[in-house]
N, C-alpha and C positions, 0 to 999 in steps of 0.2 A: 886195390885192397886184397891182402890176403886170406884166404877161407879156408877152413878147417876140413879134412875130406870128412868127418865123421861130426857127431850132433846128440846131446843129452835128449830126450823126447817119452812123454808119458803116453805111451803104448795099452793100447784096450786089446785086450787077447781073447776075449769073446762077450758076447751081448748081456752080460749076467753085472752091470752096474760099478759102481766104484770097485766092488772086489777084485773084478778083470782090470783094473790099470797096475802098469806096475815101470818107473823107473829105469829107462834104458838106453842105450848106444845106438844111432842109429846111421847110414851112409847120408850124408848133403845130398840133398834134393838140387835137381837145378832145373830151371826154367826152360820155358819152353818157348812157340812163336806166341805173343800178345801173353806174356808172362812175366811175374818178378821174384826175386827172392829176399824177404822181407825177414830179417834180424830182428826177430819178437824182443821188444822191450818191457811190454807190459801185458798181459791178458787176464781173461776173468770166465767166470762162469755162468749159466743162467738155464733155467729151467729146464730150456729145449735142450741144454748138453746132457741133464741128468737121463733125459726123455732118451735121448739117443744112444748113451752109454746103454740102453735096457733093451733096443731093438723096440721102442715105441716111439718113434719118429718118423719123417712122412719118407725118408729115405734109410738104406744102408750104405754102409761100404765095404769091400773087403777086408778080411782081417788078416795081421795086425791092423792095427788102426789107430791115430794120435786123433783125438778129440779137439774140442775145442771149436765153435763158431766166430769170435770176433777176438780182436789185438791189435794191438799198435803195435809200432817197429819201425825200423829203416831199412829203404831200399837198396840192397847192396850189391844187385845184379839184377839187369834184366833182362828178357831177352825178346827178339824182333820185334818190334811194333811197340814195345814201351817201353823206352828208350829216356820218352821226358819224366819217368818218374824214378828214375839213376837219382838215389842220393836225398829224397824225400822222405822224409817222418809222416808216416799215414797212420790211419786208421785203416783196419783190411776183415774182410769177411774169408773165412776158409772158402775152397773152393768146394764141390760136389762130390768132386771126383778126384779129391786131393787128403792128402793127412790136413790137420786141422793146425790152429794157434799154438796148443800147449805142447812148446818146442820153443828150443833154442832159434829154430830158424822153419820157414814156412815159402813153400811155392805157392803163390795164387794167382786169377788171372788179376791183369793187369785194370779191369771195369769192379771189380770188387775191394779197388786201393780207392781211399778218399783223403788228398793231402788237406793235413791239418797245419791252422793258423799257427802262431807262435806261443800263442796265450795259451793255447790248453795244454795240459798236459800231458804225463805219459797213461797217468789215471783214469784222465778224462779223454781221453782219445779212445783207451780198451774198455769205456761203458757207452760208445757215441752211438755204436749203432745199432744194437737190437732193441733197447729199451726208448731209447730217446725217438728213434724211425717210429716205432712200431707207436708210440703216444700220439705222434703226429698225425699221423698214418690211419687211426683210425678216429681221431677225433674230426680229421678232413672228411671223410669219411661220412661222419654222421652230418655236421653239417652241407655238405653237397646232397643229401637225404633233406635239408629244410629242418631237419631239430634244433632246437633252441633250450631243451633237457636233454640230460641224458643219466643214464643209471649205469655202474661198473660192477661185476665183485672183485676177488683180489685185491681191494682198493687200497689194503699198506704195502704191498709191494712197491718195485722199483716203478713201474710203468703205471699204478693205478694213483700213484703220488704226482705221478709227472700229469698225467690228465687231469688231476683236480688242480695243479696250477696251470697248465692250459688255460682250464676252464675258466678260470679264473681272471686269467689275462682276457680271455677271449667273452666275458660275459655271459659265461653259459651254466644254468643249472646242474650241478653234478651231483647224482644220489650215490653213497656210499656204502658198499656192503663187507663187511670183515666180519670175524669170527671170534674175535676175542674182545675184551674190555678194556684191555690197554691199547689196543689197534685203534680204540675209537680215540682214545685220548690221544695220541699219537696222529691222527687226521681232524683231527680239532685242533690242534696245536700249529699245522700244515694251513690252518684256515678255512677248512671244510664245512660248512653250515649244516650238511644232512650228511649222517654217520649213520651207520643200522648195525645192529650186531647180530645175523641169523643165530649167532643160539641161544637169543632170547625167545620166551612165549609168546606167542603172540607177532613176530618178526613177519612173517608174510600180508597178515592185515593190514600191518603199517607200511609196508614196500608198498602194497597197493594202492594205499590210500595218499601216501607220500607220491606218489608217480601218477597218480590221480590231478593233487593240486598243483604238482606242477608241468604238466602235460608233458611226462616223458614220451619222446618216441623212438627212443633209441638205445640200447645196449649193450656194454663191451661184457661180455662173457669170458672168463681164466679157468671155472670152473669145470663148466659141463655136468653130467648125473644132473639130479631133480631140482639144481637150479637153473639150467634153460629152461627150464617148461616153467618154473616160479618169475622169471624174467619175461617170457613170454604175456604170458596174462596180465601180469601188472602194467607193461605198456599199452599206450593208444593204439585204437583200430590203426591198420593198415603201418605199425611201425616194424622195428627190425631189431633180431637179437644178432649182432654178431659174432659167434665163438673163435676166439683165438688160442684157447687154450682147453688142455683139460685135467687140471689139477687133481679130478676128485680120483681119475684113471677110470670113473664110470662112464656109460653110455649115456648120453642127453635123453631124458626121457620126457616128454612134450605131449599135450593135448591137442590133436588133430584139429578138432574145433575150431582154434585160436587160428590156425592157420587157413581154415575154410571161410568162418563165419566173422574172422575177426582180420581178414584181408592182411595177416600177419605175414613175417618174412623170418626165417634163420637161416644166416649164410656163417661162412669162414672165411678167416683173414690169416693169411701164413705168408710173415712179413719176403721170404725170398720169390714166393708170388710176383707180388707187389713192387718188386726190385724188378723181377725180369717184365715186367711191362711200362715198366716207367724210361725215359731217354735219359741217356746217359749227365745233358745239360742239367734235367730237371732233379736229379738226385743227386748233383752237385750244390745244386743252390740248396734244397733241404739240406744237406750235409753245412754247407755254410751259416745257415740259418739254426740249426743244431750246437753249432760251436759257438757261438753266441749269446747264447741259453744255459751253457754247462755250468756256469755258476749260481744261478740260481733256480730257473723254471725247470731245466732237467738236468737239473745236478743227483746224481747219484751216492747213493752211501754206503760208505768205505768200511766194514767190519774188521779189516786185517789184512796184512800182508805177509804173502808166502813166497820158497824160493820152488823150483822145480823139484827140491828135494825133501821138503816138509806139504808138498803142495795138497798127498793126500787128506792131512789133519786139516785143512784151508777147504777142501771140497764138502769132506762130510760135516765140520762145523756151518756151512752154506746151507748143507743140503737138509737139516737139523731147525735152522732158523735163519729161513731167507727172508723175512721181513727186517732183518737186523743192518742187512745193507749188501753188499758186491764183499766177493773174497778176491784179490789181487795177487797174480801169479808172476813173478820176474825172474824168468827166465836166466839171463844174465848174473844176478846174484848168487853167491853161492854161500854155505853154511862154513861153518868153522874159519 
């Protein structure tokens, strides 16, 4: 197959947020030893990209710099050591230390490709892995903890939907916390029994008293600022607030107490963690067990489709209203 020496690629020119991306030409990447080069068919965005565009994520990189965490594509070169995935439609995580997805074409290593079945799509292969892993990921998580409730906020997004079907499969109590009033109707409509709208009066009484009766002791935190510490207290002695996120961009502010006298726990969960300690087998078969599920338990929602060249009007309408669903980037496509 013949490759292009040069590549369209949406370029961060410094840490100051969508404004630094801008549309550009860049030279073909090529692989390395246990590396491929993966012909982006479809990619997307998610929170941790918006995070990273700002310089508030848990790494940098040099700049220039092409963003982007997860995509689909095919492999259309690869070099020493991975070899058997010549010619594979994956799903792929950017590397660390590499440009990212949103690109005509992407180097990564070769443990960060996960070949996808036939059935899914190109859609559903670029929302497989941060949202779907990371639902998994920490609902195992709590149950390996012995919970049998558990409490979320962010709960209309992409991931706090996919845990209350989980939950749901898996017979487990889930308390839901959103912000808005259509958010609730929107996770009642999902099936969700316990909805809460913090900015109603009275909203912390009823967390309490709701995770009271149903003996939460467990946590997924998107938030951070003054509600870990609200998530704190309202769980059972000796349970765990996880934070995975921090939407509010504030610091977790917590009551010392809870965690002295109420034998409490706050940890973090940063799903590429959780990737480099898992065997290579064993995040296969969740990858498999993932593809399975995309149609309905963590299926993801599609707000719009963009080319590389409309892609910024696709990022800030995302980034505006991401409870509305995934913006989808195709590379490949071009305008006019």
């Amino acid at each position: 197959m013949s490759l292009p020496s040069t590549m369209q690629a949406l370029q961060l020119s410094n840490y100051s947020g969508l404004d630094a991306l801008i549309l550009t030409e860049t030279p073909m990447p090529q692989p390395g030893h246990n590396d491929v080069l993966v012909k982006i068919l479809a990619t997307t965005a998610n929170p941790s990209d918006l995070h990273f565009m700002k310089g508030e994520y848990g790494f940098t990189k040099p700049l220039p710099v092409v963003p982007g965490f997860e995509g689909c594509g095919l492999v259309v070169a690869a070099g020493e050591g991975a070899e058997s995935l010549q010619g594979q439609r994956v799903a792929c995580f950017a590397a660390q230390d590499k440009d990212g997805t949103w690109a005509e074409y992407m180097v990564t290593g070769a443990n960060n490709c996960f070949p996808l079945q036939d059935h899914v799509t190109d859609e559903q292969g670029t929302t497989m892995l941060v949202n779907p892993f990371t639902a998994i990921a920490l609902l195992n998580l709590a149950q390996e903890a012995g919970a049998k409730a558990v409490v979320q906020t962010a709960a209309a997004g992409q991931v706090g939907r996919m845990v209350q079907r989980l939950c749901n499969d898996r017979a487990i109590s889930c308390v839901n916390i959103v912000r808005r009033e259509e958010q609730v109707t929107l996770l009642k409509g999902d099936g969700a029994p316990y909805v809460l709208n913090s900015s109603e009066d009275g909203f912390f009484d009823t967390l309490r008293q709701t995770c009271r009766e149903l003996k939460v002791s467990y946590a997924f935190d998107a938030v951070g600022g003054r509600m870990t510490g609200m998530l704190l207290e309202a769980i059972r002695r000796g349970g765990t607030v996880n934070v995975y996120g921090v939407l509010s961009g504030k610091p977790a502010s917590l009551n010392g107490g809870q965690l002295i006298f109420g034998d409490k726990t706050v940890t973090g969960f940063w799903l590429s963690r959780w990737f480099a300690r898992q065997e290579r087998s064993t995040a296969l078969d969740v990858s498999n067990q993932v593809q399975e599920l995309l149609d309905d338990t963590l299926q993801s929602a599609i707000q719009g489709y963009y080319t590389l060249a409309t892609a910024l009007d696709g990022l800030r309408t995302y980034e505006d209203n991401m409870t509305a669903g995934k913006v989808i980037i195709q590379p490949a496509v071009t305008t006019g």
